[in-house]
mmCIF file of the N, C-alpha and C atoms, coordinates in Angstrom:
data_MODEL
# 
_entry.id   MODEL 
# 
loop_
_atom_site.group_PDB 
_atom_site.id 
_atom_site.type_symbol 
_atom_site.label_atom_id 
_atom_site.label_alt_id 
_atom_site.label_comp_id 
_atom_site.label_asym_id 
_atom_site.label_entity_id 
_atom_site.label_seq_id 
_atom_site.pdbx_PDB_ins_code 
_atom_site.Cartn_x 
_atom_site.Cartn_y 
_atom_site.Cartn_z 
_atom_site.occupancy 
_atom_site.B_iso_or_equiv 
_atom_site.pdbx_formal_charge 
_atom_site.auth_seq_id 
_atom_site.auth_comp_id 
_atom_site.auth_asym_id 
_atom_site.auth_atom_id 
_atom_site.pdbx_PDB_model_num 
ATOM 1   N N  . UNK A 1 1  ? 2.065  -5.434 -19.571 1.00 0.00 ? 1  UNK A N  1 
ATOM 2   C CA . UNK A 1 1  ? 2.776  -4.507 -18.717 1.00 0.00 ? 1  UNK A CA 1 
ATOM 3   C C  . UNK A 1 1  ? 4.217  -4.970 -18.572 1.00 0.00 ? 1  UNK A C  1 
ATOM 4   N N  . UNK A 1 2  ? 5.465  -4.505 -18.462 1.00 0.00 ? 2  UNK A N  1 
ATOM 5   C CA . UNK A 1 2  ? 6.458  -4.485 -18.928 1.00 0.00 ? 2  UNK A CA 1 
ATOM 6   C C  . UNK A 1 2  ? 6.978  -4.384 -17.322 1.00 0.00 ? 2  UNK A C  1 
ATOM 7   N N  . UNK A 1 3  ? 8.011  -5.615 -17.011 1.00 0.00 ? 3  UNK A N  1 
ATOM 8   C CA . UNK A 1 3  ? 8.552  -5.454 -15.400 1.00 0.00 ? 3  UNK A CA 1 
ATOM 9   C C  . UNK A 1 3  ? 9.639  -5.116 -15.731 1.00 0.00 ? 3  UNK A C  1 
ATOM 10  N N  . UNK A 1 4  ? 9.907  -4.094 -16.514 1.00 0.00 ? 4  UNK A N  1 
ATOM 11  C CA . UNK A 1 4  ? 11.062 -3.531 -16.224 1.00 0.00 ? 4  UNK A CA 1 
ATOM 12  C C  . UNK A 1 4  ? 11.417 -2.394 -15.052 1.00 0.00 ? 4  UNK A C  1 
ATOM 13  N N  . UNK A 1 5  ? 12.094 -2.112 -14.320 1.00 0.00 ? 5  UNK A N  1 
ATOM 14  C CA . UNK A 1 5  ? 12.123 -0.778 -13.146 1.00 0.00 ? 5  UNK A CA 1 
ATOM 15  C C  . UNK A 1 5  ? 12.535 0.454  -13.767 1.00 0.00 ? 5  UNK A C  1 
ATOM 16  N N  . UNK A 1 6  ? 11.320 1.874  -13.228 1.00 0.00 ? 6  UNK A N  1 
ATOM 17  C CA . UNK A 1 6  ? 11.656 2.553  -13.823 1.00 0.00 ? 6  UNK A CA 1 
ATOM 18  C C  . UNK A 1 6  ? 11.994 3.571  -12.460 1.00 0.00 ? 6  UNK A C  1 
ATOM 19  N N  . UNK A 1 7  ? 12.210 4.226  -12.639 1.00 0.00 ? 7  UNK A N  1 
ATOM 20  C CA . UNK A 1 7  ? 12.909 5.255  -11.482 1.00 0.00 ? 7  UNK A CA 1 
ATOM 21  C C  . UNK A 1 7  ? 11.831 6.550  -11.359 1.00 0.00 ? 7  UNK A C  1 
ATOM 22  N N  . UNK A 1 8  ? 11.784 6.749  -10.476 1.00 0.00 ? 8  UNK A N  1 
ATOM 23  C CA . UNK A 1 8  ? 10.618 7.756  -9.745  1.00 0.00 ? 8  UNK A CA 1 
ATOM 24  C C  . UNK A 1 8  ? 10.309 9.041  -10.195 1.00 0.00 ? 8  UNK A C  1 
ATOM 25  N N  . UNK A 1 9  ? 11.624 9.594  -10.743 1.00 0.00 ? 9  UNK A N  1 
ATOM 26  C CA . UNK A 1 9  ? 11.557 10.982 -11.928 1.00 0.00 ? 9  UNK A CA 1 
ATOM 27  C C  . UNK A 1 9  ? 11.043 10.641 -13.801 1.00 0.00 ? 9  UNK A C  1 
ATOM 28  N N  . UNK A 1 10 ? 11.677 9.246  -13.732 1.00 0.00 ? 10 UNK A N  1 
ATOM 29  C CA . UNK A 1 10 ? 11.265 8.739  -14.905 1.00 0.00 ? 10 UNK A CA 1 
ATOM 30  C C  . UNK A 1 10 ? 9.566  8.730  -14.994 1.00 0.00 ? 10 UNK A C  1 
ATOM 31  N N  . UNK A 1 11 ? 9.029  8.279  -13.964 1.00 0.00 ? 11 UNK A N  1 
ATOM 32  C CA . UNK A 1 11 ? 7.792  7.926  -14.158 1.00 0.00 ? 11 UNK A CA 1 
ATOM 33  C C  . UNK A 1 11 ? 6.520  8.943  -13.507 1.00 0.00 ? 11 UNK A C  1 
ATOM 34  N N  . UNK A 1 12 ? 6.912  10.392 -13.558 1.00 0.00 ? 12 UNK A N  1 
ATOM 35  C CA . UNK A 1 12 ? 6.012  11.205 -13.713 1.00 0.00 ? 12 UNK A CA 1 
ATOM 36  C C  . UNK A 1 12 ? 6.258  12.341 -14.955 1.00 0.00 ? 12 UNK A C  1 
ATOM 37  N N  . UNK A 1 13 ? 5.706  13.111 -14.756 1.00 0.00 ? 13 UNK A N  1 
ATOM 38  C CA . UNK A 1 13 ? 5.333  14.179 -15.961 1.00 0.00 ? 13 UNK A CA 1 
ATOM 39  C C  . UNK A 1 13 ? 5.739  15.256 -14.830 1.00 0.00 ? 13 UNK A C  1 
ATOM 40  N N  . UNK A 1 14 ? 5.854  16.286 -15.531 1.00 0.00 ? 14 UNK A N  1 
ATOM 41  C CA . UNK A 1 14 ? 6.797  17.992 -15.647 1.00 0.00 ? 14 UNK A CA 1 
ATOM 42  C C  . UNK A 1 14 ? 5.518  18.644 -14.725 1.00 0.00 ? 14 UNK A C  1 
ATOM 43  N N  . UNK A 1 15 ? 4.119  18.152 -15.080 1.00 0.00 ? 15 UNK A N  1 
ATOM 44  C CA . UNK A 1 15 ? 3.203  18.532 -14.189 1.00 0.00 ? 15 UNK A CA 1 
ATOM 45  C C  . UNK A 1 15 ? 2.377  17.257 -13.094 1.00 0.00 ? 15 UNK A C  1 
ATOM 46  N N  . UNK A 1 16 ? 2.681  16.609 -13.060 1.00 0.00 ? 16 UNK A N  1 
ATOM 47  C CA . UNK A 1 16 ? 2.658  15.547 -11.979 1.00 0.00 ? 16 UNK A CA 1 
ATOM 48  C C  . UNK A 1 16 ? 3.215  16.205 -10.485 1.00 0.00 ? 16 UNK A C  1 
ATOM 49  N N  . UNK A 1 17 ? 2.084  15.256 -9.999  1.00 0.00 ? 17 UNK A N  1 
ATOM 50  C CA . UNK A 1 17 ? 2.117  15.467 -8.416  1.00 0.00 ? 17 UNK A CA 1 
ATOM 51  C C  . UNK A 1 17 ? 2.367  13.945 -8.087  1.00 0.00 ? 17 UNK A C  1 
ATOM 52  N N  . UNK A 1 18 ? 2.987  13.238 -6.770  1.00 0.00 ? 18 UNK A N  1 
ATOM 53  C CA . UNK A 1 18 ? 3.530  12.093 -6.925  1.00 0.00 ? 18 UNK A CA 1 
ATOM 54  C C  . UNK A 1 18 ? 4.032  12.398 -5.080  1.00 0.00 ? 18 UNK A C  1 
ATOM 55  N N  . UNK A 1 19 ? 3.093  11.097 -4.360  1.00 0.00 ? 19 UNK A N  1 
ATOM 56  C CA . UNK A 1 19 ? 3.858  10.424 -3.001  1.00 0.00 ? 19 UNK A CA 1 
ATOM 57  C C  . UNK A 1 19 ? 5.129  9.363  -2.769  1.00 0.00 ? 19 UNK A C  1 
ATOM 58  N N  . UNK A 1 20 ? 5.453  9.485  -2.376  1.00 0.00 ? 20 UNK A N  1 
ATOM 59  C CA . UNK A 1 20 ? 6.674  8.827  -1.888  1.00 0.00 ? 20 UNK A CA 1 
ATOM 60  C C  . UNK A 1 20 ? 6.592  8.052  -0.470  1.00 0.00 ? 20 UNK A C  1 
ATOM 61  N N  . UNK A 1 21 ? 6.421  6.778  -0.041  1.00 0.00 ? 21 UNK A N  1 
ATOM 62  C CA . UNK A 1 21 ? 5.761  6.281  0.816   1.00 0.00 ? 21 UNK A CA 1 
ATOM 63  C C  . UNK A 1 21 ? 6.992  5.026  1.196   1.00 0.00 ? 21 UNK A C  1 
ATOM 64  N N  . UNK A 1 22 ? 7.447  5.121  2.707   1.00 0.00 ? 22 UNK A N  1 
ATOM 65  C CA . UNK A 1 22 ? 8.488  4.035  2.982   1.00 0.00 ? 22 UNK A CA 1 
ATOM 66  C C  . UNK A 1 22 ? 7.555  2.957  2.929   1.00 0.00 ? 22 UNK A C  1 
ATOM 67  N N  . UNK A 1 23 ? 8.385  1.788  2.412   1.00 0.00 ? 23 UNK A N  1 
ATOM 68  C CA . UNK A 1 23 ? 8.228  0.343  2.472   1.00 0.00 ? 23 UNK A CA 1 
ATOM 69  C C  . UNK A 1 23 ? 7.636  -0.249 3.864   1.00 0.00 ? 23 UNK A C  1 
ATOM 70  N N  . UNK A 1 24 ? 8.900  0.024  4.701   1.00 0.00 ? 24 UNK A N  1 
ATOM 71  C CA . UNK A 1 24 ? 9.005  -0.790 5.801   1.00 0.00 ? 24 UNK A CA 1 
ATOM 72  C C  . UNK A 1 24 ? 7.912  -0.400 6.825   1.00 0.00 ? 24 UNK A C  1 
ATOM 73  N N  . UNK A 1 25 ? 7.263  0.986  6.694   1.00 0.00 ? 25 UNK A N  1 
ATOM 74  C CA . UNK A 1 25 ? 6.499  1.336  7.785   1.00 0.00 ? 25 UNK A CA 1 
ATOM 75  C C  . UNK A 1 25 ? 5.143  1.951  7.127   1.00 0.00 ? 25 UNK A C  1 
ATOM 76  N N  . UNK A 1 26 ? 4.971  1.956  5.838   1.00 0.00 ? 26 UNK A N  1 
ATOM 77  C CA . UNK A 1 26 ? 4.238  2.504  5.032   1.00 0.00 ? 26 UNK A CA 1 
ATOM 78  C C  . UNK A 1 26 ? 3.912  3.968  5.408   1.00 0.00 ? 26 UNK A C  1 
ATOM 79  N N  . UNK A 1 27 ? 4.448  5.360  6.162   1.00 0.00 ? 27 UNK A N  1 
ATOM 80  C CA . UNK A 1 27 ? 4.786  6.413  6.711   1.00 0.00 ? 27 UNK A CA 1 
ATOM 81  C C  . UNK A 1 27 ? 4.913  7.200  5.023   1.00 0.00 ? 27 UNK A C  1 
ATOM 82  N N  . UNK A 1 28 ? 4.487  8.356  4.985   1.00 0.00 ? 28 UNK A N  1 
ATOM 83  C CA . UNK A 1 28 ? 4.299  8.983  3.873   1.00 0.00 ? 28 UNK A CA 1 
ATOM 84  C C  . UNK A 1 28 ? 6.064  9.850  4.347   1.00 0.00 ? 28 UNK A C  1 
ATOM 85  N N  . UNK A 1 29 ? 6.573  9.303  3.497   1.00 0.00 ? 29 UNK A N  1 
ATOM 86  C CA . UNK A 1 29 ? 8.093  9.842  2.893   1.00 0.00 ? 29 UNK A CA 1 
ATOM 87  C C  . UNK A 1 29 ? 8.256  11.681 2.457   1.00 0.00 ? 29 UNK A C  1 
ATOM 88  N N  . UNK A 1 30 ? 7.699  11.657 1.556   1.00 0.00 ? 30 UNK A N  1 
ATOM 89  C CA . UNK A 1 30 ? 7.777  12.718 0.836   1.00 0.00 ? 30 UNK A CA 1 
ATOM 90  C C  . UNK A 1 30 ? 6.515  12.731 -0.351  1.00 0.00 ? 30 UNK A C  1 
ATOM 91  N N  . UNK A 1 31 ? 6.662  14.499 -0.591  1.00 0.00 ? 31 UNK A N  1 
ATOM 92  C CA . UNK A 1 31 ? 5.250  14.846 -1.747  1.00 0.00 ? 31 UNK A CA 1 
ATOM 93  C C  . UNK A 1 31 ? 6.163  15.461 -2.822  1.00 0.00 ? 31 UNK A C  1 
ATOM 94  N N  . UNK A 1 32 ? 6.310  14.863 -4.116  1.00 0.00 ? 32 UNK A N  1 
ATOM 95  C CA . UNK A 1 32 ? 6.691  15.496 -5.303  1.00 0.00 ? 32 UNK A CA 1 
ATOM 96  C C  . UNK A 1 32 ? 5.533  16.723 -5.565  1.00 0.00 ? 32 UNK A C  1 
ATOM 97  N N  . UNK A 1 33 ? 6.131  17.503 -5.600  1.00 0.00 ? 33 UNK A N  1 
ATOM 98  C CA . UNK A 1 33 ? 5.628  18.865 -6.497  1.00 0.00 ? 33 UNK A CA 1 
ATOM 99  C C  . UNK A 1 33 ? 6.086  19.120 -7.821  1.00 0.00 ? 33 UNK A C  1 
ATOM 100 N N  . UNK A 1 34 ? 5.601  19.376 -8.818  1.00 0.00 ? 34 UNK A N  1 
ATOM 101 C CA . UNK A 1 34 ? 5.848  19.710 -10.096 1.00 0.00 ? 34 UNK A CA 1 
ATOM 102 C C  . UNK A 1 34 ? 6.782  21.059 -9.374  1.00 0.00 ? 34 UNK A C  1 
ATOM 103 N N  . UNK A 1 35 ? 7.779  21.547 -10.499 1.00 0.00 ? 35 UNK A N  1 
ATOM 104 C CA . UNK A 1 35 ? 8.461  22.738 -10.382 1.00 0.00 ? 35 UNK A CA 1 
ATOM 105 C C  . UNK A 1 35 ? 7.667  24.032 -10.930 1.00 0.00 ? 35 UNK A C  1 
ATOM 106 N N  . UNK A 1 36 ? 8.225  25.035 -9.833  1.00 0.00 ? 36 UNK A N  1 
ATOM 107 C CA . UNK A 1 36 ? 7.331  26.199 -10.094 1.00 0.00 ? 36 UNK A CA 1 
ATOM 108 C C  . UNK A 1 36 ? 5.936  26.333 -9.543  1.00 0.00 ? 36 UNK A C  1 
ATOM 109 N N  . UNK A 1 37 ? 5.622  25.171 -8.552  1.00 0.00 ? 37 UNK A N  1 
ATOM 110 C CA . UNK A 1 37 ? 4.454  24.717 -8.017  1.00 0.00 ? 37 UNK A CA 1 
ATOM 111 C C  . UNK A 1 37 ? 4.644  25.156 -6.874  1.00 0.00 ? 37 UNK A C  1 
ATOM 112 N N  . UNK A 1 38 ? 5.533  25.533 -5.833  1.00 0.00 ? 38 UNK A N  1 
ATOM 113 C CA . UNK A 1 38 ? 5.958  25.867 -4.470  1.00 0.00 ? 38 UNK A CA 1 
ATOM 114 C C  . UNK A 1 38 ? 5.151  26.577 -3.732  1.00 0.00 ? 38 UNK A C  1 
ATOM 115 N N  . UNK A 1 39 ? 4.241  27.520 -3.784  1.00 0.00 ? 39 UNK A N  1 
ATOM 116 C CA . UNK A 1 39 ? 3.680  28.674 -3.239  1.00 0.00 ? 39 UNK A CA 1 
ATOM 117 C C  . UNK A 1 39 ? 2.242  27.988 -3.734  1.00 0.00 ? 39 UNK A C  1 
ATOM 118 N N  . UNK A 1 40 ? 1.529  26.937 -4.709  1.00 0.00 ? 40 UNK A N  1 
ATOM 119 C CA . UNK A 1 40 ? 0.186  26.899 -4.884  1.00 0.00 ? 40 UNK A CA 1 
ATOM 120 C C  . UNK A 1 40 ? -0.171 26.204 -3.694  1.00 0.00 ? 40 UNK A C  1 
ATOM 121 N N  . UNK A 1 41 ? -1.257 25.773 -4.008  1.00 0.00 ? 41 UNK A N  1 
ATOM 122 C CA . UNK A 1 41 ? -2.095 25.052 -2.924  1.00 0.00 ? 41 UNK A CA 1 
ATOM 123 C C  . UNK A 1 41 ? -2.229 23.661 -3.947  1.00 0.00 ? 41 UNK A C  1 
ATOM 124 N N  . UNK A 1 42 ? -1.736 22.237 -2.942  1.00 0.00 ? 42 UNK A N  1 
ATOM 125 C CA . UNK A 1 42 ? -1.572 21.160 -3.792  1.00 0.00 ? 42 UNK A CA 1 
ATOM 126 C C  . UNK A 1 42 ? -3.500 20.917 -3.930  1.00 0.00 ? 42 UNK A C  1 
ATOM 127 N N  . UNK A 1 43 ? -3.317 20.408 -4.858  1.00 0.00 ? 43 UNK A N  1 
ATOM 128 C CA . UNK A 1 43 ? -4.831 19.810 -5.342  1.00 0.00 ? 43 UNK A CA 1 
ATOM 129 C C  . UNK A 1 43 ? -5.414 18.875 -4.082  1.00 0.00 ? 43 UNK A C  1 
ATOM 130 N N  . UNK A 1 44 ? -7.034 19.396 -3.955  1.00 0.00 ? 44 UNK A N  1 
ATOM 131 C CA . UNK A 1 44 ? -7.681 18.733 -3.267  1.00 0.00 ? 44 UNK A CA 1 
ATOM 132 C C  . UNK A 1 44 ? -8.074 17.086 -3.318  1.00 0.00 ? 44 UNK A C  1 
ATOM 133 N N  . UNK A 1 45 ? -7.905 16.669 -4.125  1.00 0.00 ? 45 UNK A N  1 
ATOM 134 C CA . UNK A 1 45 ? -7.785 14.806 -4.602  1.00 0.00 ? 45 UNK A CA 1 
ATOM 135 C C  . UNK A 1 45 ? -5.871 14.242 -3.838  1.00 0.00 ? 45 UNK A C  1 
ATOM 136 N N  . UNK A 1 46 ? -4.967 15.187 -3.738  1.00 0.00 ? 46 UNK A N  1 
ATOM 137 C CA . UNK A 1 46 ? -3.685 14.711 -3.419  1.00 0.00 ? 46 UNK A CA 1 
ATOM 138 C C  . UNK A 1 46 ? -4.090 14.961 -1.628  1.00 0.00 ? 46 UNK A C  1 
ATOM 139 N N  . UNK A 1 47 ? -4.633 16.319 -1.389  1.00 0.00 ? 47 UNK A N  1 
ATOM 140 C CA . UNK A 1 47 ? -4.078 16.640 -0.267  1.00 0.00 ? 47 UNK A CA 1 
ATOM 141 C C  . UNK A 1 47 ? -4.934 15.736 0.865   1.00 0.00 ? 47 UNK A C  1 
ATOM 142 N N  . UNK A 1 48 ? -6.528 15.057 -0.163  1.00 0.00 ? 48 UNK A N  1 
ATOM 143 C CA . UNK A 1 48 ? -7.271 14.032 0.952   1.00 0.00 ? 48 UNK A CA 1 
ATOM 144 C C  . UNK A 1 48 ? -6.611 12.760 0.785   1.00 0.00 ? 48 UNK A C  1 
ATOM 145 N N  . UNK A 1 49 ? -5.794 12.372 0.245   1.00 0.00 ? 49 UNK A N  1 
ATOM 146 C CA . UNK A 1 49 ? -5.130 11.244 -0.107  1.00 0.00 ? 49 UNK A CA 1 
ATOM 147 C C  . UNK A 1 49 ? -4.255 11.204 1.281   1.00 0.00 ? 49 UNK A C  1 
ATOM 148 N N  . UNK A 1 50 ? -3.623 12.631 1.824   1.00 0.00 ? 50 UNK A N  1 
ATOM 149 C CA . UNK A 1 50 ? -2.563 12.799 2.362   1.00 0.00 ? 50 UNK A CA 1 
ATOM 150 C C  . UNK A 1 50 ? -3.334 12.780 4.192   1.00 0.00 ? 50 UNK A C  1 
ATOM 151 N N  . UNK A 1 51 ? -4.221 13.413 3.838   1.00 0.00 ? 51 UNK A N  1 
ATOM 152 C CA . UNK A 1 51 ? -4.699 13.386 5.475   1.00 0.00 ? 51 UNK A CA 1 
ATOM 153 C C  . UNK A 1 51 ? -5.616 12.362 5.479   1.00 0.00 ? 51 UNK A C  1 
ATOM 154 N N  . UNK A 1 52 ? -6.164 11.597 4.925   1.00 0.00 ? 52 UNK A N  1 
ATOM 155 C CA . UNK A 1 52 ? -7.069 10.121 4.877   1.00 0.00 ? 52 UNK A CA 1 
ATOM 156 C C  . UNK A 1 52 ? -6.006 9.313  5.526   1.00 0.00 ? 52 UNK A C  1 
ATOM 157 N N  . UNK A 1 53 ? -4.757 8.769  4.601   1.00 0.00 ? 53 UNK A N  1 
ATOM 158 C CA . UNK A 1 53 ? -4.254 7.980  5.067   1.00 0.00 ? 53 UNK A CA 1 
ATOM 159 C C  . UNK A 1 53 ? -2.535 7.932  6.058   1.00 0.00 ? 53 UNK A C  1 
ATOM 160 N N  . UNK A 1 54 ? -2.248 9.358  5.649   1.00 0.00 ? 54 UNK A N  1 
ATOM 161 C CA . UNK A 1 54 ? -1.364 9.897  6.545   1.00 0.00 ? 54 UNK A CA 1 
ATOM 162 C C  . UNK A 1 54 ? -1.071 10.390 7.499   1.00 0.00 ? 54 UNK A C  1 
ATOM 163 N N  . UNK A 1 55 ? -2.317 11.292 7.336   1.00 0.00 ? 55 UNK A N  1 
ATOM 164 C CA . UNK A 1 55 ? -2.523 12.086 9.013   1.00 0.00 ? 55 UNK A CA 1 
ATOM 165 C C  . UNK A 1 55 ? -2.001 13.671 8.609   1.00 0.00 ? 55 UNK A C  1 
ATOM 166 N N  . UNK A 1 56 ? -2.227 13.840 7.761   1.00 0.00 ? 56 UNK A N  1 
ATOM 167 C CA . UNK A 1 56 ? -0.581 15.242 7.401   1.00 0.00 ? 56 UNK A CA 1 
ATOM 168 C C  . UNK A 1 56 ? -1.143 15.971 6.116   1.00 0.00 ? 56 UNK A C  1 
ATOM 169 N N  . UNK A 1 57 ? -1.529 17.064 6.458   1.00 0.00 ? 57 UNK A N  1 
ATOM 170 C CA . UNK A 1 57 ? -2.768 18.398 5.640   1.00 0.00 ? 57 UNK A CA 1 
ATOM 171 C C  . UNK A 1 57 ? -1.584 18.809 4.893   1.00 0.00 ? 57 UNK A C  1 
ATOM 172 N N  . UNK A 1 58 ? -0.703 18.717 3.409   1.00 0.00 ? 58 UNK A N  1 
ATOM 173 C CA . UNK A 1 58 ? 0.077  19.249 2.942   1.00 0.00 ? 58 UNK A CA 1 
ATOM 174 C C  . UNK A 1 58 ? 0.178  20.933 2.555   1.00 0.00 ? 58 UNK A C  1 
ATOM 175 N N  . UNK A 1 59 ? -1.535 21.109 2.688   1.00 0.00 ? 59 UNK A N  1 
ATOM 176 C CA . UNK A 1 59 ? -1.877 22.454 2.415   1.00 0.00 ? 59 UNK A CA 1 
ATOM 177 C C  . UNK A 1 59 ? -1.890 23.341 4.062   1.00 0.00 ? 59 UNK A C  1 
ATOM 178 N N  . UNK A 1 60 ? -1.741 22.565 5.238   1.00 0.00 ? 60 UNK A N  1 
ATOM 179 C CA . UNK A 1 60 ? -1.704 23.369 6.440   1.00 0.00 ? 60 UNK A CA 1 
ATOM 180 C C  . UNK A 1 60 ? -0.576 23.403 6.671   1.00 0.00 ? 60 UNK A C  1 
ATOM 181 N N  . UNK A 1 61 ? -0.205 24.931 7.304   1.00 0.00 ? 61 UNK A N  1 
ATOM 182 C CA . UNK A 1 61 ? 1.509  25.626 7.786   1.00 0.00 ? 61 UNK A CA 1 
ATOM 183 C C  . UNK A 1 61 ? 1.493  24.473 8.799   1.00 0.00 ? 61 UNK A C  1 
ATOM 184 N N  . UNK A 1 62 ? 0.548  24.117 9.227   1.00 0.00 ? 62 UNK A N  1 
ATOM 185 C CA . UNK A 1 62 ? 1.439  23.268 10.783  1.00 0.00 ? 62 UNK A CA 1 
ATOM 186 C C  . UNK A 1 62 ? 0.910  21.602 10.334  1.00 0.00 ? 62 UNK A C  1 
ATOM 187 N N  . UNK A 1 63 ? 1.522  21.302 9.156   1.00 0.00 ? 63 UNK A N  1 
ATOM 188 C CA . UNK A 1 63 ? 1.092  20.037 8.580   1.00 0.00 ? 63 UNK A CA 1 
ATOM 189 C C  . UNK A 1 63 ? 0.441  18.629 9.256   1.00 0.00 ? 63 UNK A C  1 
ATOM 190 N N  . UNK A 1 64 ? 0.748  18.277 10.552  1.00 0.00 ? 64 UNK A N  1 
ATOM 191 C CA . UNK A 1 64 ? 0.116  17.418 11.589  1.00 0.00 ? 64 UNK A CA 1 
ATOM 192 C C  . UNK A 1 64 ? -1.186 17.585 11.764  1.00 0.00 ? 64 UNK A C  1 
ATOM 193 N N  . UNK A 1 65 ? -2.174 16.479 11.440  1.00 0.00 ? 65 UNK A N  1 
ATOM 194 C CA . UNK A 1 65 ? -3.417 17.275 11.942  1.00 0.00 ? 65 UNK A CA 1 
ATOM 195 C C  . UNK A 1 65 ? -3.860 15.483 13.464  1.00 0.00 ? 65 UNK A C  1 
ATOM 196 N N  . UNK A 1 66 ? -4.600 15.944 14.068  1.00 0.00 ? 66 UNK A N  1 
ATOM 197 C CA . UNK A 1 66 ? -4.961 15.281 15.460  1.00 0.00 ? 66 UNK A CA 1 
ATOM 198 C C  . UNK A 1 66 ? -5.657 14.022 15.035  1.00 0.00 ? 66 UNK A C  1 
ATOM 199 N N  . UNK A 1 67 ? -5.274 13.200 14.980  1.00 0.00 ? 67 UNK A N  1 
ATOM 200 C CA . UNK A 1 67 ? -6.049 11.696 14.435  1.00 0.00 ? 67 UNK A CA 1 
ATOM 201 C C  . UNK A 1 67 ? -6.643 11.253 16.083  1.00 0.00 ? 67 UNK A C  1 
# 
């Protein structure tokens, strides 16, 4: 495996889905969406990823859910 750094657009695909997670507080940052993806419903393997360990239903209008 190669330690070179690769940059965060570099290292997904055109159809990749991809979290973004701060360091310092481990707080879910942001959700890459593939383009042209805006209006689907993100995949059920991303969106339990997102409320397991985030707290935050990417597929619900009122994204907070009650931990």
């Amino acid at each position: 495996m190669s330690e070179d750094n690769i940059s965060f657009g570099e290292a997904i695909g055109d159809e990749d889905y991809g979290l973004i997670v701060c360091s310092k507080t481990g707080k879910l940052k942001g959700i890459w969406v593939p383009d042209g993806n805006d209006d689907e419903v993100i995949p059920d393997s991303v969106a339990k990823i997102c409320v397991h360990f985030f707290g935050v239903d990417p597929n619900n209008d009122n994204e907070r859910i009650i931990q």
